[in-house]
C-alpha positions in Angstrom: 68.4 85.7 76.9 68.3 88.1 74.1 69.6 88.5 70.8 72.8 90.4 70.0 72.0 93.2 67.5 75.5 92.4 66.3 75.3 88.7 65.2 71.7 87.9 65.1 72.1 84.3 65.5 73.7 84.5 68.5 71.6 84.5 72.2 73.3 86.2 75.0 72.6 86.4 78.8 70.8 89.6 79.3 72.8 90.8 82.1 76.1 89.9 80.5 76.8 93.9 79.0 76.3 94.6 82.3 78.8 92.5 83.8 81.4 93.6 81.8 81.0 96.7 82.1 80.8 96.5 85.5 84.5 95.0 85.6 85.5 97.3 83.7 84.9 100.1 86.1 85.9 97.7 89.1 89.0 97.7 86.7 89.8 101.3 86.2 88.8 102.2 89.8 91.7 99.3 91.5 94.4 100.4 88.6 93.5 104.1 90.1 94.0 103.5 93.3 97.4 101.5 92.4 98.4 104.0 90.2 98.6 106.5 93.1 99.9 104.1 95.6 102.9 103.6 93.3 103.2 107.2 92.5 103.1 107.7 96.4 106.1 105.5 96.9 108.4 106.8 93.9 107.4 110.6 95.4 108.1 108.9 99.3 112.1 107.3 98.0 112.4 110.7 95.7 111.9 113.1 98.8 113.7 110.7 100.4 117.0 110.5 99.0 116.8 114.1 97.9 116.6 115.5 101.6 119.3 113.0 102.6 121.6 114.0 99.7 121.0 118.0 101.0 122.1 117.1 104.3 121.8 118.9 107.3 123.5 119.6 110.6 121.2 117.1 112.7 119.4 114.1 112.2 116.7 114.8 113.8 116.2 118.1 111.6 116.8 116.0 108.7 114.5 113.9 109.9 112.0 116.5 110.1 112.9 117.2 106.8 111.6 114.7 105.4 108.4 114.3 107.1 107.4 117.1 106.1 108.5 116.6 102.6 107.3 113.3 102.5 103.7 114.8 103.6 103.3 117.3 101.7 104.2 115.4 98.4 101.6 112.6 99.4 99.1 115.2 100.5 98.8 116.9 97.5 99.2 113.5 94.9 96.8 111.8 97.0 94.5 114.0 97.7 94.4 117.2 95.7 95.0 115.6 92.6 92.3 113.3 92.5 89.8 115.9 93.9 90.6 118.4 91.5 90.9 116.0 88.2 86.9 115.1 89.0 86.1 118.8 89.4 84.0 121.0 87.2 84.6 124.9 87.9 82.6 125.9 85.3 80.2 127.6 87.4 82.1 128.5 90.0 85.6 130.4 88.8 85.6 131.3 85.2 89.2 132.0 84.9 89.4 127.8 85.3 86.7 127.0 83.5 88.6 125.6 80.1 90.6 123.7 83.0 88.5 121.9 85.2 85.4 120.4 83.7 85.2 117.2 85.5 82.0 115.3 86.2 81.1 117.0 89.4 80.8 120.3 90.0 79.3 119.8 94.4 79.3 116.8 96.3 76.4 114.2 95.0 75.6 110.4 95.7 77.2 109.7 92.5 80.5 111.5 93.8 81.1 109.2 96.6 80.5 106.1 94.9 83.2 107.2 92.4 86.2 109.8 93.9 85.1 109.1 97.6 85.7 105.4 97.4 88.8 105.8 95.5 90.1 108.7 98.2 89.2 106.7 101.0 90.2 103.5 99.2 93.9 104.6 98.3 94.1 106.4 102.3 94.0 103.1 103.8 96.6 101.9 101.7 98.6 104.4 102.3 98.4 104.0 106.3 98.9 100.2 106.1 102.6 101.1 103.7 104.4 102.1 106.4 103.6 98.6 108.5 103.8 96.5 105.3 107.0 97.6 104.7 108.7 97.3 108.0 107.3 93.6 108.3 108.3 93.0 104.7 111.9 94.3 105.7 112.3 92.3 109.2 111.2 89.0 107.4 113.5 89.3 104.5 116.3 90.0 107.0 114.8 87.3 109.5 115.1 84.9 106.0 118.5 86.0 104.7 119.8 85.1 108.7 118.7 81.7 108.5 120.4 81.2 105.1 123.3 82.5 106.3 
């Protein structure tokens, strides 16, 4: 126990600032990784019913189509954007220097722990979508059957 500078009559567990900051982090981390989840989705429909709305000649070249769109959108969101926002060029290229001052300027321990875990975190979401959301669909149609 220890006294908060604050309110002096007050005792507080020593650890407790530490807690909540630690949740806090936990916090921002998780809303990250759904934040790019969601933004993977909205890109995934966009692409989606953009490329459909073109139209081609064949479905299996529209089909391609958006693969490939669907990709690249969710290669560079997921990511280049989340590499590039942690980034400090400031050494490196001088023309993007006023740009990119993120935390890291080369791989450290402290890099993992804070983009790596969030990369690989929001990856694995992103593989399990595709499964998630075929089961999701088959068991809302399996339900709406048996209503029917």
């Amino acid at each position: 126990m220890y006294t908060n500078p604050s309110d002096s009559t007050k005792e507080v567990p020593m650890c407790q600032d530490y807690k909540n900051y630690m949740f806090v982090s936990l916090a921002i981390g998780q809303s990250i990784t759904g934040f790019i989840v969601v933004v993977n989705l909205i890109l995934k429909t966009l692409t989606i019913s953009l490329i459909t709305w073109i139209g081609y000649d064949t479905h299996s070249e529209m089909i391609t189509k958006i693969t490939n769109g669907v990709f690249i959108a969710q290669f560079f969101n997921t990511g280049l954007v989340l590499l590039l926002v942690e980034a400090n060029f400031t050494e490196t290229f001088t023309f993007a220097s006023g740009i990119f001052e993120g935390q890291f300027s080369d791989y450290s321990e402290s890099w993992y722990q804070k983009v790596g875990y969030t990369l690989t975190q929001t990856m694995i979401i992103n593989a399990g979508m595709p499964v998630a959301t075929q089961v999701i669909g088959d068991v809302m149609k399996w339900f709406f059957q048996r209503m029917d």
